[in-house]
Each structure stands twice: as C-alpha cells, then as structure tokens.
C-alpha positions in Angstrom: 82.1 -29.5 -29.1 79.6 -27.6 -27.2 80.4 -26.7 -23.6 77.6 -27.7 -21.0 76.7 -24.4 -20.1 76.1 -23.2 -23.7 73.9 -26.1 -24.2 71.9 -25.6 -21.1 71.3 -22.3 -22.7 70.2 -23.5 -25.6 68.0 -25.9 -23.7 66.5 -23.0 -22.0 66.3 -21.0 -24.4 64.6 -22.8 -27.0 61.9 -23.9 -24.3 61.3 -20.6 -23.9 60.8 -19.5 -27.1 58.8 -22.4 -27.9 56.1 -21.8 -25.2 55.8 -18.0 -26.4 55.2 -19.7 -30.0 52.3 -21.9 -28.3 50.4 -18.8 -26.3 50.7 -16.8 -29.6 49.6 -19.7 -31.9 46.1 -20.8 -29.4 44.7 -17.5 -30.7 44.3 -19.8 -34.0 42.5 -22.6 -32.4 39.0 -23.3 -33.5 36.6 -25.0 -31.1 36.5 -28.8 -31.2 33.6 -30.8 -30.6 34.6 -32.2 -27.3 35.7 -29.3 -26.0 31.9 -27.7 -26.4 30.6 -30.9 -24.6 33.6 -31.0 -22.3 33.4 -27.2 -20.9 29.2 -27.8 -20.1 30.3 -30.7 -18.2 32.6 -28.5 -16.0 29.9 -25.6 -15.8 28.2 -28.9 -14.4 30.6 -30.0 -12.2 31.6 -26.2 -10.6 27.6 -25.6 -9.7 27.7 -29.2 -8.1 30.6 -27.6 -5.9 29.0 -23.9 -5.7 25.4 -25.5 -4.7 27.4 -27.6 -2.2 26.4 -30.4 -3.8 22.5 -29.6 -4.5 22.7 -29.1 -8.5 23.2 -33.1 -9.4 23.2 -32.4 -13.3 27.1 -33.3 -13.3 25.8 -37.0 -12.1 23.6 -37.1 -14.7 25.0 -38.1 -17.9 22.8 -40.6 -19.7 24.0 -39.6 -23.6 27.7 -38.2 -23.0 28.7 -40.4 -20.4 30.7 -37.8 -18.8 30.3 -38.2 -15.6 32.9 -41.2 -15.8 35.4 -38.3 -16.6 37.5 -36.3 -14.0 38.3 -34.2 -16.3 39.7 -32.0 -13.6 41.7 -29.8 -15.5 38.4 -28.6 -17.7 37.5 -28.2 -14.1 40.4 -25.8 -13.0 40.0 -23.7 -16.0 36.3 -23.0 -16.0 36.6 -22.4 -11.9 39.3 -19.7 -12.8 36.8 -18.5 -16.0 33.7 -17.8 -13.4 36.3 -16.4 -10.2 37.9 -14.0 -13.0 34.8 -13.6 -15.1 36.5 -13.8 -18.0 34.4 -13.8 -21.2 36.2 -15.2 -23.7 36.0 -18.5 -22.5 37.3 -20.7 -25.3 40.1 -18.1 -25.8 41.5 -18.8 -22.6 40.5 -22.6 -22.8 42.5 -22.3 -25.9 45.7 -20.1 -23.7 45.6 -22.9 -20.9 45.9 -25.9 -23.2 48.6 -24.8 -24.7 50.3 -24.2 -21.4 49.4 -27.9 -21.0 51.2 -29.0 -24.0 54.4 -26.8 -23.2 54.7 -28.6 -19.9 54.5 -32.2 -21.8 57.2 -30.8 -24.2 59.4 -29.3 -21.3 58.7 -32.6 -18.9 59.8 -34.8 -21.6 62.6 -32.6 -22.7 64.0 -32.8 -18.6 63.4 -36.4 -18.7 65.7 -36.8 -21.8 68.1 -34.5 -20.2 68.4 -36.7 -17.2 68.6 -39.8 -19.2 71.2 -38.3 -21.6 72.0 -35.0 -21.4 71.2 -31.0 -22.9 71.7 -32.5 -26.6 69.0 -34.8 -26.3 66.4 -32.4 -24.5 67.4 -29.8 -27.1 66.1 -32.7 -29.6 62.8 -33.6 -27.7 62.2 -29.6 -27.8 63.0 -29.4 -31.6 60.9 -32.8 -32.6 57.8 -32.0 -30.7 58.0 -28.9 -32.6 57.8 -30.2 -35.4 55.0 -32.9 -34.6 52.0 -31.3 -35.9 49.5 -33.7 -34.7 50.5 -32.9 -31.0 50.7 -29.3 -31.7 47.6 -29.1 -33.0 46.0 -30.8 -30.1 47.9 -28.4 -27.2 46.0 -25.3 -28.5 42.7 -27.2 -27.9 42.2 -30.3 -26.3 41.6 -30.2 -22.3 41.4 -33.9 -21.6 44.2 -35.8 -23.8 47.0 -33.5 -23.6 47.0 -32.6 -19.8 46.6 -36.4 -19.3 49.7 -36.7 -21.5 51.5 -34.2 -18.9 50.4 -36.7 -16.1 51.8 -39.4 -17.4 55.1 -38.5 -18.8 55.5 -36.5 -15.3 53.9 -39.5 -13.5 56.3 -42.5 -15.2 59.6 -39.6 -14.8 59.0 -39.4 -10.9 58.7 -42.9 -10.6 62.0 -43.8 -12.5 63.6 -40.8 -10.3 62.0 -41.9 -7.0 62.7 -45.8 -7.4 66.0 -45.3 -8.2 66.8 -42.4 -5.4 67.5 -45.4 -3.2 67.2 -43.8 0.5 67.5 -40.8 0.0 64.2 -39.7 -0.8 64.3 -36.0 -2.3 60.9 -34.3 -0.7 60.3 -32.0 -4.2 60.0 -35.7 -5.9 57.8 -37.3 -3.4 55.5 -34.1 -4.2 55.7 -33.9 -7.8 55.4 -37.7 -8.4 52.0 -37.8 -6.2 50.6 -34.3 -7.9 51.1 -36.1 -11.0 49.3 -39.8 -10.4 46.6 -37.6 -8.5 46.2 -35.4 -11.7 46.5 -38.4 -14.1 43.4 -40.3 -12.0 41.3 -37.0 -11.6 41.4 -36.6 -15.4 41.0 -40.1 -16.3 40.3 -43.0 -14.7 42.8 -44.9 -16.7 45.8 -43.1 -14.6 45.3 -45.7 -12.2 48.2 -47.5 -14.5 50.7 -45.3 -13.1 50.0 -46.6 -9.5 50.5 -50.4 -11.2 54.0 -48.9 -13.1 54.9 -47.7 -9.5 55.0 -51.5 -8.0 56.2 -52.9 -11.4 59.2 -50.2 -11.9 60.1 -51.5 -8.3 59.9 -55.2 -8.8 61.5 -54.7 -12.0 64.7 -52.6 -11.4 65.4 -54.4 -7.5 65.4 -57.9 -9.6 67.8 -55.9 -11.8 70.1 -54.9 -8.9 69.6 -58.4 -7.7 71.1 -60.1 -11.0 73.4 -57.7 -11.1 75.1 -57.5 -7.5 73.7 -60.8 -6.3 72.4 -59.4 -3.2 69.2 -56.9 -2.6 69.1 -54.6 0.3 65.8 -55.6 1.6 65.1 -52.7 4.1 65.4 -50.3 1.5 62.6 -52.5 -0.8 60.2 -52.2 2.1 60.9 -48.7 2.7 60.1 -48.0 -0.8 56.9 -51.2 -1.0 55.7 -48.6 2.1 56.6 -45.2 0.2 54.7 -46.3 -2.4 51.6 -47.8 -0.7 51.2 -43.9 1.1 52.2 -42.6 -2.4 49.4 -44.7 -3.4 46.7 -43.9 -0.7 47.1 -40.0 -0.9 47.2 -40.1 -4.9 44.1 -41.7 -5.2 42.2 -39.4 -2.3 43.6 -36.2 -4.2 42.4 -37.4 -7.5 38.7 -37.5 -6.4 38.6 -34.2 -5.0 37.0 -32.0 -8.0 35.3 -35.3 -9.0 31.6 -35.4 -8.0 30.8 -39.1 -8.7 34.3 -40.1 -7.9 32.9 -38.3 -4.5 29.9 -40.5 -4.0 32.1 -43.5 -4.0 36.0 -43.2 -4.1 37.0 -46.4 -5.2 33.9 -48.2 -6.5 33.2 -45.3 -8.6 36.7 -44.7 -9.4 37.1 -48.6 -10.8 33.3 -48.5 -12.6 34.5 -45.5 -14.5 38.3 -47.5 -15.6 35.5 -49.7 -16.8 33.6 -47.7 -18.5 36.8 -46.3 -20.0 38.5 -49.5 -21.0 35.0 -50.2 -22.9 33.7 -46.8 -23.7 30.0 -47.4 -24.7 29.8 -44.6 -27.2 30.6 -45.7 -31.1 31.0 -43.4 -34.0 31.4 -43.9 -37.6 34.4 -43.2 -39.1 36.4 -43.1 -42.3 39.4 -45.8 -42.5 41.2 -47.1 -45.6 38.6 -45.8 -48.0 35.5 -47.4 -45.9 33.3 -46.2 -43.3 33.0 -48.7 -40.2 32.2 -48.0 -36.5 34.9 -47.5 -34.4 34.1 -50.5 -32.4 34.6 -52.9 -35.8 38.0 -51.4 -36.6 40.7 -53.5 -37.6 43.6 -54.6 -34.9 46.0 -52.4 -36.3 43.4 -49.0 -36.9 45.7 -47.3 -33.7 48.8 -48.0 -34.8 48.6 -47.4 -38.3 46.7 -44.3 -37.7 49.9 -43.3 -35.5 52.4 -44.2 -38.6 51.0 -42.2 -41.1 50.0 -39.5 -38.8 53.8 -38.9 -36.9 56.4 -36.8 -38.8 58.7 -39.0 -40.7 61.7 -37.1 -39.0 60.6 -38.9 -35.4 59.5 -42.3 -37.1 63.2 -42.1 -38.4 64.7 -41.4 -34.8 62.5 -44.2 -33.4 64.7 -46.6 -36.3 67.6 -45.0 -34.8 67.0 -45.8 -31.8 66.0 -49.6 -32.4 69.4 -49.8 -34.7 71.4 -48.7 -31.9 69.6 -50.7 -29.1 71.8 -53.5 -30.7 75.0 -51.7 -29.2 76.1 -51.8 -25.8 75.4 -49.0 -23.4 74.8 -48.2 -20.1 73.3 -51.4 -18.5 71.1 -49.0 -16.0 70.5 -46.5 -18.6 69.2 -49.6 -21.1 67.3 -50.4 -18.0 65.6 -47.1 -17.7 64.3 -46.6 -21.5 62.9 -50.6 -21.7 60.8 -49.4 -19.1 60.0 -46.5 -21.1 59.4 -48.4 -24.0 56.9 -50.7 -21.5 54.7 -47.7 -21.0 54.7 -46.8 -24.5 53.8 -50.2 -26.1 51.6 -51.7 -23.8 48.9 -49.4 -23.6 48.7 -49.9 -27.8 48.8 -53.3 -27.0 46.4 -53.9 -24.7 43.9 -51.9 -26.8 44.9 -54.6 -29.4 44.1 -57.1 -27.1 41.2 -56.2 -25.7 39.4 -54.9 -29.3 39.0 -51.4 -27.4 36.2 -49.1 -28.7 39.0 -46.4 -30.3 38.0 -43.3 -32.8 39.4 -40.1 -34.0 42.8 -41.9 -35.3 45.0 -42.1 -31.8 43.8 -38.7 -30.0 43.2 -40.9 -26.9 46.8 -41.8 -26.9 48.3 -38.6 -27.1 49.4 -39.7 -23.6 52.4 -42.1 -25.5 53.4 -39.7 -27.7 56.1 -38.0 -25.2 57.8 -41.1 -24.3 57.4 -42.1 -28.4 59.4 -38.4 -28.7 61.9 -39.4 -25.9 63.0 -42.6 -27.6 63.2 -40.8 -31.3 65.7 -37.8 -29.4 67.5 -40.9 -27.8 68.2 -42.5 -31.7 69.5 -39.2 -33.3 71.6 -38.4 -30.0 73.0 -41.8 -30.2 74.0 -41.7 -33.9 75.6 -38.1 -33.1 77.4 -40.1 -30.0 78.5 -43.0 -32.4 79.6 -40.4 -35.3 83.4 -39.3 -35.3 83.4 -37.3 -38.4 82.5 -34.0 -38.4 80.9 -34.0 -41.5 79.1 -36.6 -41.0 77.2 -35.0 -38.2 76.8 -32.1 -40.3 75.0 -34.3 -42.7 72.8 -35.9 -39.9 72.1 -32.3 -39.1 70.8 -31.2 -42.8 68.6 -34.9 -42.4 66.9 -33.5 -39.8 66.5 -30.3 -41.1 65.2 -31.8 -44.5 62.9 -34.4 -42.5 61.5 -31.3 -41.0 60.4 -29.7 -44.1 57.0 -31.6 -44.8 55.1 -31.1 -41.2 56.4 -27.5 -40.6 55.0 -26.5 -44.5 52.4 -27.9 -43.6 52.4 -26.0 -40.2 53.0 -22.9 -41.9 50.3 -23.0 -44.3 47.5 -24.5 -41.9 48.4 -22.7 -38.6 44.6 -23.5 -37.1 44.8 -27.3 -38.8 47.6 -28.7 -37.2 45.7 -31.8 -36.1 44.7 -32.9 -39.6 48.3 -33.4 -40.5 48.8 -36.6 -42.3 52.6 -37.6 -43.6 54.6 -38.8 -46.6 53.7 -42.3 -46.5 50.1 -41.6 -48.1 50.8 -38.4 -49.8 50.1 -35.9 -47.0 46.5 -34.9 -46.7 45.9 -34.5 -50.3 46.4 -38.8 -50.1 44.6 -39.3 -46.9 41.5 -37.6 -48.3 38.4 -39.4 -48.6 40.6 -42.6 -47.4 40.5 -41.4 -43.9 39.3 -38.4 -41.5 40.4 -34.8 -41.6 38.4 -32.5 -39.1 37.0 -35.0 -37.2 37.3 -32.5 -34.2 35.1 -29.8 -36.1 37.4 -27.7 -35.3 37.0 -25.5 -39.1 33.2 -24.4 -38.2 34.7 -22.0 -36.0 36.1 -20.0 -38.7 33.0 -20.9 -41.2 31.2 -19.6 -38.2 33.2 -16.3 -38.5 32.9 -15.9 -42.1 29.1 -16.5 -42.2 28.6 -13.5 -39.2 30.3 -11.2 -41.4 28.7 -12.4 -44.6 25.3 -11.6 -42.8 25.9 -8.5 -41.5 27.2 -7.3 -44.8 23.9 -9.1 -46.6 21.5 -6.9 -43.7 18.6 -9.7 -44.4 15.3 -8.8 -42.6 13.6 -11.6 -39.9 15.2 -14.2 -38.0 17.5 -16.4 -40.2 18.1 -20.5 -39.4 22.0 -21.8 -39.2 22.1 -25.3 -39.0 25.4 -26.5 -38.5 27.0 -30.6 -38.6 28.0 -29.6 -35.0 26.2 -27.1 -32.7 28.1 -23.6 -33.1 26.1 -21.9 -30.0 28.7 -20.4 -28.6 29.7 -18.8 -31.9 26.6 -17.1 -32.7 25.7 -15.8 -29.2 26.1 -12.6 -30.0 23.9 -13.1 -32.2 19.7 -12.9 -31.7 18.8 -12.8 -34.9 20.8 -15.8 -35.9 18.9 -18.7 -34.7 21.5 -21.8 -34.6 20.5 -25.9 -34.7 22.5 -29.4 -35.5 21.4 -31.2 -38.4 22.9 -34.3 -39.9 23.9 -33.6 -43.5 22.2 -36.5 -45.3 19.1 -35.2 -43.6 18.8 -31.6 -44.6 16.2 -31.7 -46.6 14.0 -32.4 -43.6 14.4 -29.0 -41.6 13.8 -25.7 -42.4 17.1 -23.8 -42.3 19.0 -21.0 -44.7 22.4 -21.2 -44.3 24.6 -24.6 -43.5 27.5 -24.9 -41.9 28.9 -28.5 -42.9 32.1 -30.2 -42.3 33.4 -33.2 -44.0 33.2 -35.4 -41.1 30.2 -37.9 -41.5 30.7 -37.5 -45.7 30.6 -40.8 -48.1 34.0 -41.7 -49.0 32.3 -42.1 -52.3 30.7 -38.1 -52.1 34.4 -36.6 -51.5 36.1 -38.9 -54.2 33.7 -38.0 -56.7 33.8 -34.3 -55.4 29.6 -33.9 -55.1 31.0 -32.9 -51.5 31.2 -29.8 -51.1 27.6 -29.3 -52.9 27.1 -26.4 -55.6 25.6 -24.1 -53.3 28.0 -23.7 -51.4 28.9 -20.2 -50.8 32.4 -20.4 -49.0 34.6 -23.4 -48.7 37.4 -24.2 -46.3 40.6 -25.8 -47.5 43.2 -27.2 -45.3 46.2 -28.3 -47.4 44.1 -27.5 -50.8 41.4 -30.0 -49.6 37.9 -29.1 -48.5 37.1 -29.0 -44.9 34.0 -27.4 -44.5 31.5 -25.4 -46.6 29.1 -23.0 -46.0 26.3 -23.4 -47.6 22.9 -21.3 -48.9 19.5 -22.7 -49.3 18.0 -21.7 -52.7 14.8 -23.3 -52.3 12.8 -24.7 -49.6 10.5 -27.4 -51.9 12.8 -30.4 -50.3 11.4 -29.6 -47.1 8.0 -28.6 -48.2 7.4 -31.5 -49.8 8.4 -33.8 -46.9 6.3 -32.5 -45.0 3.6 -32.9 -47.6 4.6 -36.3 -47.6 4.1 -36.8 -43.7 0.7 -35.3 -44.0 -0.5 -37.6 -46.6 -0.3 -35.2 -49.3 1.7 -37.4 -52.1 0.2 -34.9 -55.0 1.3 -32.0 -53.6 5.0 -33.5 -52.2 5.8 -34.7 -55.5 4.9 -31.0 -57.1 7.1 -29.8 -54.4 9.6 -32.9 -54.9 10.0 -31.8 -58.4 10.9 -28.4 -57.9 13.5 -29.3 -55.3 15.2 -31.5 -57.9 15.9 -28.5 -60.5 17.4 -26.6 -58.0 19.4 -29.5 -56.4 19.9 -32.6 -57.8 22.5 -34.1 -55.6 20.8 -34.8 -52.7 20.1 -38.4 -51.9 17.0 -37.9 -49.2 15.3 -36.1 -52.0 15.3 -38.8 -54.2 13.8 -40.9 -51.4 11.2 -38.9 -50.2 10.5 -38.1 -53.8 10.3 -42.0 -54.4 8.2 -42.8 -51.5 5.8 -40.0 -52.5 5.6 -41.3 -56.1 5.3 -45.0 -55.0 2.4 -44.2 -52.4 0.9 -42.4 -55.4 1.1 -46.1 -57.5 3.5 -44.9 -59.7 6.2 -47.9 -59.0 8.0 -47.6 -62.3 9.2 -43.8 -61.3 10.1 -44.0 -57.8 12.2 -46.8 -59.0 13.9 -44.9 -60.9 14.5 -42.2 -58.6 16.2 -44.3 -55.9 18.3 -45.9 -58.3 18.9 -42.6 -59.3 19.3 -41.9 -55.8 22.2 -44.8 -55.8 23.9 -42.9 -58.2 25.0 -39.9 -55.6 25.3 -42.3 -52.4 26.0 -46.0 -53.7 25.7 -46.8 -49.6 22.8 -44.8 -48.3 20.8 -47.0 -46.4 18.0 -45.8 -46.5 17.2 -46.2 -50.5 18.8 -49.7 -50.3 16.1 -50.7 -47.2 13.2 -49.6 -48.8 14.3 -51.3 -52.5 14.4 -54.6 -50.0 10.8 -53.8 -48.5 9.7 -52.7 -51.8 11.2 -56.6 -53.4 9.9 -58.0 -50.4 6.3 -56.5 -50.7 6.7 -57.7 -54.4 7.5 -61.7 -53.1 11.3 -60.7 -54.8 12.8 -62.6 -51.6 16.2 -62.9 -53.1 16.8 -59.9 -54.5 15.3 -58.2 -51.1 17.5 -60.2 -49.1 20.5 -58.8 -51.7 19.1 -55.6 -50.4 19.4 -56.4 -46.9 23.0 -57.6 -47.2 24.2 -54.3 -48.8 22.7 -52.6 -45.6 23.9 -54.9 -43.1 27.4 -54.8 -45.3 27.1 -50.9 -45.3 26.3 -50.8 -41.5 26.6 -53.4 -39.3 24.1 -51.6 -36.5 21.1 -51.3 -38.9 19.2 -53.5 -36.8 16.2 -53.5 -38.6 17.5 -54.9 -42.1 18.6 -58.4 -39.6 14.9 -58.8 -38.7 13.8 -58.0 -42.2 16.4 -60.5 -43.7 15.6 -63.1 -41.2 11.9 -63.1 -41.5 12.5 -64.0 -45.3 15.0 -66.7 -44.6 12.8 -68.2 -41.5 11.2 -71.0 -44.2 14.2 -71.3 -46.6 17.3 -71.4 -44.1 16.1 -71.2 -40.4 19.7 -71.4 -39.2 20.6 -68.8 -41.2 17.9 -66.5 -40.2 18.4 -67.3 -36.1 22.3 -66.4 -36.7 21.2 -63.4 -38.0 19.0 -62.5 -34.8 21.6 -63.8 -33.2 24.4 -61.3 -34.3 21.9 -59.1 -34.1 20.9 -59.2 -30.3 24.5 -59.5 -29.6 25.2 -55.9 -31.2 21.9 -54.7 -29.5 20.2 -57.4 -26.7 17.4 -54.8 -26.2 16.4 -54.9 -29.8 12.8 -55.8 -29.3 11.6 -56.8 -32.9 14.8 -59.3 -32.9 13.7 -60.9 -29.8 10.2 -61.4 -31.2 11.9 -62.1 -34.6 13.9 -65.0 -32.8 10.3 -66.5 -31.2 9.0 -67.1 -34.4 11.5 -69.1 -35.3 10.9 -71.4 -32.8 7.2 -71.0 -33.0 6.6 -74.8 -34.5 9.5 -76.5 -33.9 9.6 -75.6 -30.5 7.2 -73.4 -28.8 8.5 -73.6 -25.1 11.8 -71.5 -26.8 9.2 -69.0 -28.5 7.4 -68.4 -25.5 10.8 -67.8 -23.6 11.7 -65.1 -26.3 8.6 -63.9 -26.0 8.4 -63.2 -22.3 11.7 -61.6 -22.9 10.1 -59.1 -25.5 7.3 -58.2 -22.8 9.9 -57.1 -20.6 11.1 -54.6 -22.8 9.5 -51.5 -23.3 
C-alpha cells in the first residue's frame, strides 16, 4: 500500500504534468463562435471603462443580448491583451482558458482529496483527463469553464466554511467570497451559490441537531451573520467589471438571472435525427446529451458510486457528497422543470461536470476501499485503463476536436452523425481558414477575391486585404456573389449528411474529425445561380432561366436553385416545369421550406385548398416558427373549420405575439360573427409597426 507522502507526490505530480499538457495543447484550439462574439463584447466593455463610462456600446446589445453577461473573465483577459498589446489575441484567449480548466480539474481534485484522500484526487486528475468534452472546452471557451471553476470552488468553500464551526480560517473566508463574486460577475446564475450558502447551513445544523439532539445556537448566528456579509461583499465584487450590473446592482443583477433562466435567443439544432429549435426540445435533450457525450469510464464510476451509496460510511462524509449530489442534480432538474431554452448539447452545464467527476472518483475509490484482493484491484485498474481507451483515441487522433466527442453508446461520432451536432462551435473554420490562405497564395489570383464563410472568419483573414470575408447561410448561397466557401456542417439537413450530398462536389478540401466531415471548403465554378436571381428580382424571367439553366449543369444539388429556377419559369406561365423543378427540388431537401410554401401558395392560387393546407402542415411540421405558413393555413380553414383556423393564430401569436399578419388574420375570423372582437384585433395590429 502506498505511503501518504508518495501519493501526495503523485497528486502533485500528475497535476503538474497535466496543466503543461493543457498550455501545450490550446495551441490547437480553433476559434468558436461565441468566443468571436464574446471577445467584441469585452473590447466593448474595456472602452466603457477606458472612456470612463462615455462609450455605451457594451449597454447596447439588442441581437446578442450580451449585455446580460458579466462575463468578467473575457473581461480580465482582453484588459491584459490591450495593457500587454499582445497580438495574438485568440492565442492567448486560447492559453488562459486552459489555465481555467486546469484550476476546475485541480479545485475538484483538492475537493476529492479533502473528502477522501490522495487516491481519489489522483482519480479526479486522471478522469478529467480523459473527458474529452471538458477538455475540449478548456482550450476555448471563456464563459462556461471559468464559471465551472466558480462553482466547484464556490460549493468547496461553503462545505469547508459551514463545517469550520468557529474557527473561521481567514484564507477560506477569501477564497469562498472571490469565488461567488467570480461566479455572479460571469453569470448571473451564480447567485445559486449564495442560496447553497443558507441551505448548506440549514441543512448540515439540522443534521448535527438529529444527530446530538442539541444545536449550539450562537455558533448558527455567527455563521447566519458570516454569511449575510459573505453575501453583501460577494454580490458588490461581482458587479465591478460589469457595466449594466453598474447602472443597477441588484435590479439589473436579478433582470439578467431572468433573462438567463429564459434566454430569448433560439437556434436550430440537430437531435435524434430531427431538426427542432432548442426551445421545443424534448425534457430529457440535457441529460441524454450528457450520457452519450461523458466517457463511459466516469458514467461507470458514477454506477460505482450509486452501488456503494447502499453501504454504510461516514455519516458526515455521506452528508457532505448528498449535498454535492444536490448541486449537481438540481440545476438539470430545474431546466427540466422549467422547459429552459438549452442548445449546443450541455455546454451550459459544464458547470456540473466537476462535481459529476468528484462522485465518479468517489465510486472507483470506494470499490478499491471495499476490495481485499490484490488482484482484484489490479483488475479494476486494467478496467479503467481499458474504459480509457475510446475518448483518449479519440483525443489522440482529433487533438483540435475534443468537443465533438461522442461515446460508445451511439457508436462514437461515426453513430452520432447526422443524428446529432458535431461542430456546433465552428470551431474547424479556423483551420479551413488556414488551409484556404495558403491555397490562395499558392494559386496568386489577380483582384480582390470573396470568402463567405457559415460563420464570420474576420479575424482570420485580417492579414489579408485582398481577401474580402462575409457570412452567408448555406441554403442561400446561390444568392451572393462569392468564390470560395468556407462551410461547416452545423445548420446541414439531417437528410443532406445521411445521403452524403453534404459536403457538395465542389468542394475543394474537406475536414474530417473522426473520419466524418466537418467542414468543407468550397470553389465556385460558375456564377449563373446568382446571375440569374438577380435576373429574377429585376423582372427578367427570360434571361434568369437562361442563366438558371446553366447553373444547373454545373451544380445540381442545390435546392435554392431549383426554386428560383421554378419561380422564374412559373412567372414565365410555364407551370408544368417549375413544378417539376421544385419537386425536383424536394428530392435534395425533402424539408426545405421554402419549395414546400410556395407548392402551398401555388395549390392555393389554384383553389387546391387541401392539398395547400397539406403543404402548410409539412412547413409548420418542419418548423414550428414559420409564421407565415399559420396565417396562410388559417385563412383557408376560416370557412371550413373556424376553430381550427383561430387555434392556429392562436399558437401562432403565442410563438410570436408581434406577428402582425396573425393579428389581422385573427380579426377576420371574427369579422361576421362578431365584429366588436375583429375590431379589437384590429386596433391591436395598428399598434404594431
């Protein structure tokens, strides 16, 4: 058996090694979408602070709602970037968030070392290694994983400081309020670490109470006051880097938990096979994203753990991890509970994932504790090691993909493909980016040339004038004049990647993670698609469907050709052949919504109200915030079904209540049966611009 010392070592050791492993490995990171969004709002927020207050842009944050955010540790970094002008900002972004995510691991490992001892810490520090979810987040995320450090820190201090009794250490007291302060200036949702102060309190003095029959009540309201100032000086640190947290320290401090709990922002997504907004995801979309996205080896330590929970042990100890397991499991539930807007499988509850880590260690120490044999524990030993096989392979061979890490239980990512999202983070246009500068230079092409990109790649091209770099949805690139793409699979049909017309034949470099396409580069070989829509636009159907024509020969696997192509052919007369075309059109995108809209106007135009309205419910089906295909849907059903048809403005005007054509929809229904309703509705629409 190991001496102390020589674990302690080992500890050490390890964490050592680990956190040179992380600085080395951020040099790998590509640049995720929120971190592009997330680094302008600090360039916001430090001018705010450098202007004294005069540059407002950080308070102004209509679209990205950012202003809700602390984000005070995007803060930190970009002060430090403009006081040391460094210039490669994302690099160091990139060094700093993986110093973040060391501090999670090494917080969590101390924490399992205080509950347990060197053994377990060793395992915390071996099974976040191996967690490439996590990993893959520390070398780029500056919101989630330094709120994860707040709250594993935050919930440790507590447990240390509620059960110090009166003896208050002074380095506690200061780390447990730098941690709630950090939690609440990063996200307004560490407010629930002041709430597990006062519950951790209530909770373990009622314990002591059952358990000695008597409570030593001037130490709970020396600890009720400790807590109040812990409270007070926590919440007026947290605001300090925060300019709208600074125009109003607690109202805007409890609007933004609100915004948070209910975060008005909803994206699309890929889940099961099916593309749904995040805000219509089924209950169990968080945790079933976390079980088939955590390593099997810590999904089997958490069974551990649960097996031996039946067993008796410490009964403070016991105490200690239920509460742990509190601030794990309700968070998940109350997203449950309150049908939370969440996206991008469980990135926002990273924050869990230490305590998640904690509890796994807890089950394999345990089962080494409860083992006599020596063999035995040289079995559980090989487990491990064989458990640890499938993420670090998959480390190995994907060292800037971490995050996209998907388990046994549906085939790795190879299963998960096209059933649920991969780069949803954009974080592979950072190399495509790379690649496509050095394909350029080595091509020497004369006059400006266009790179649109599914997610802007600015910063990547700056060094770049004769680049000139744009967003562009996919499904809409025949309607912009670019000549080179850079596209990732986020925002793709299910039905496109199964059936493997994503990525497209002109693509000229593909990125695989795992053997499965991420992103593609792609080279425009004609410009006839965008050409003839604007033909189109102009009135010129002759000359669009010449163009139209063209465009399909060159590429015939792009739905928003067929449309256009349609609509230019049907505004010529010729029905029979833009008919054709969007069916054709069908064939390459069975969902895309807006072939299926316009064969519903088209059936509706022709008095085919049943099979427009079988349009309608394919759009509505296919997207549940396609607002328009209610109204047309309810119109048709206003004489047939009137109920019906006001349900359907109904769920409508719930989705969106500023949806003006609904609200005039819904006073037509009422117009003859009963016009003091219309006239209601329609005052309603008047105030609407």
């Amino acid at each position: 058996m190991m001496s102390e010392k020589r674990l302690k070592y080992i500890f050490y050791s390890s964490a050592a090694v680990l956190l040179i492993l992380m600085l080395l490995l951020s040099k790998n990171a590509g640049i995720s979408c929120d971190e592009v969004l997330h680094y302008n709002q600090s360039v916001a927020v430090y001018n705010y602070f450098a202007s004294h207050g005069h540059d407002q842009s950080a308070l102004n944050t209509p679209v990205t709602n950012l202003k809700y955010y602390g984000q005070s540790y995007d803060d930190i970094v970009t002060m430090l970037i403009r006081w040391f002008s460094i210039e490669d900002v994302y690099g160091f972004r990139h060094i700093m968030s993986s110093l973040a995510g060391w501090l999670v691991i090494f917080i969590t490992a101390l924490f399992a070392v205080w509950l347990a001892d060197y053994k377990a810490g060793i395992l915390v520090i071996i099974l976040f290694a191996v967690s490439p979810t996590f990993m893959g987040h520390a070398q780029n995320n500056l919101k989630d994983i330094p709120f994860a450090l707040a709250y594993v820190s935050g919930i440790f201090f507590t447990l240390k400081f509620i059960l110090s009794g009166k003896r208050n250490s002074v380095n506690n007291l200061i780390f447990l309020i730098a941690s709630i302060s950090f939690s609440i200036s990063i996200r307004a949702g560490g407010l629930i670490l002041i709430c597990y102060l006062f519950f951790f309190l209530f909770v373990i003095y009622l314990y002591k109470y059952l358990r000695d029959n008597r409570i030593d009540f001037d130490e709970f309201k020396k600890k009720s006051l400790w807590i109040c100032c812990i409270s007070l000086i926590s919440w007026f640190l947290s605001v300090l880097l925060w300019p709208f947290a600074l125009h109003g320290p607690v109202k805007n401090v409890i609007e933004s938990y609100n915004v948070m709990a209910h975060f008005p922002s909803t994206f699309r997504q890929i889940f099961e096979g099916k593309v749904e907004w995040s805000d219509f995801m089924p209950w169990y979309y968080l945790p079933k994203s976390m079980v088939i996205t955590v390593p099997v080896i810590v999904l089997t330590g958490l069974a551990l753990f649960i097996l031996f929970s039946f067993k008796k042990h410490d009964p403070e100890k016991t105490l200690l991890l239920r509460c742990l397991i509190f601030t794990s499991a309700f968070p998940v539930l109350f997203v449950v509970y309150e049908k939370s807007n969440v996206y991008s499988s469980w990135r926002q509850f990273l924050f869990i994932y230490p305590a998640i880590i904690l509890l796994a260690s807890i089950g394999f120490f345990r089962i080494f504790e409860f083992v006599k044999q020596k063999y035995i524990k040289w079995g559980i030993a090989v487990l491990i090691v064989l458990l640890s096989i499938h993420p670090l392979k998959f480390m190995y061979d994907n060292p800037q993909f971490y995050y996209m890490y998907y388990n046994q239980l549906v085939g790795g990512l190879k299963g998960a493909y096209s059933k649920y999202e991969t780069d949803y983070y954009y974080v592979s246009q950072t190399e495509a980016s790379e690649w496509l500068i050095n394909y350029l230079k080595n091509e020497k092409l004369p006059g400006k040339i266009k790179v649109m990109a599914t997610y802007p790649v600015d910063w990547q091209f700056r060094n770049h004038p004769e680049i000139e770099t744009s967003y562009i949805r996919y499904e809409e690139r025949s309607l912009y004049d670019w000549d080179y793409a850079i596209v990732t699979n986020r925002y793709i049909p299910p039905f496109q990647l199964q059936k493997k017309i994503w990525p497209p034949e002109n693509s000229i470099h593909i990125i695989y993670a795992d053997n499965v396409p991420v992103c593609a580069v792609i080279e425009r070989k004609s410009k006839d698609d965008y050409a003839g829509y604007k033909a189109l636009n102009e009135g010129k159907n002759k000359e669009a469907i010449d163009h139209f024509s063209k465009a399909l020969k060159i590429d015939d696997h792009d739905e928003m050709i067929f449309y256009n192509f349609a609509a230019a052919f049907y505004k010529d007369g010729q029905k029979g052949k833009a008919d054709s075309l969007l069916k054709g059109g069908l064939e390459l995108n069975p969902d895309f919504e807006p072939i299926l809209m316009y064969l519903g106007n088209i059936a509706r135009s022709e008095n085919r109200k049943d099979e427009a309205v079988t349009y309608y419910e394919k759009v509505i089906s296919v997207n549940k915030k396609y607002f328009e295909a209610y109204v047309s849907m309810a119109e048709l059903l206003i004489d047939k079904d009137v109920d019906r048809s006001r349900t359907l403005l109904r769920t409508c005007l719930t989705l969106n209540p500023k949806y003006k054509p609904a609200i005039i929809a819904m006073a037509d229904t009422y117009r003859n049966s009963n016009p003091d309703i219309a006239k209601k509705y329609e005052e309603l629409a008047e105030t609407i611009k």
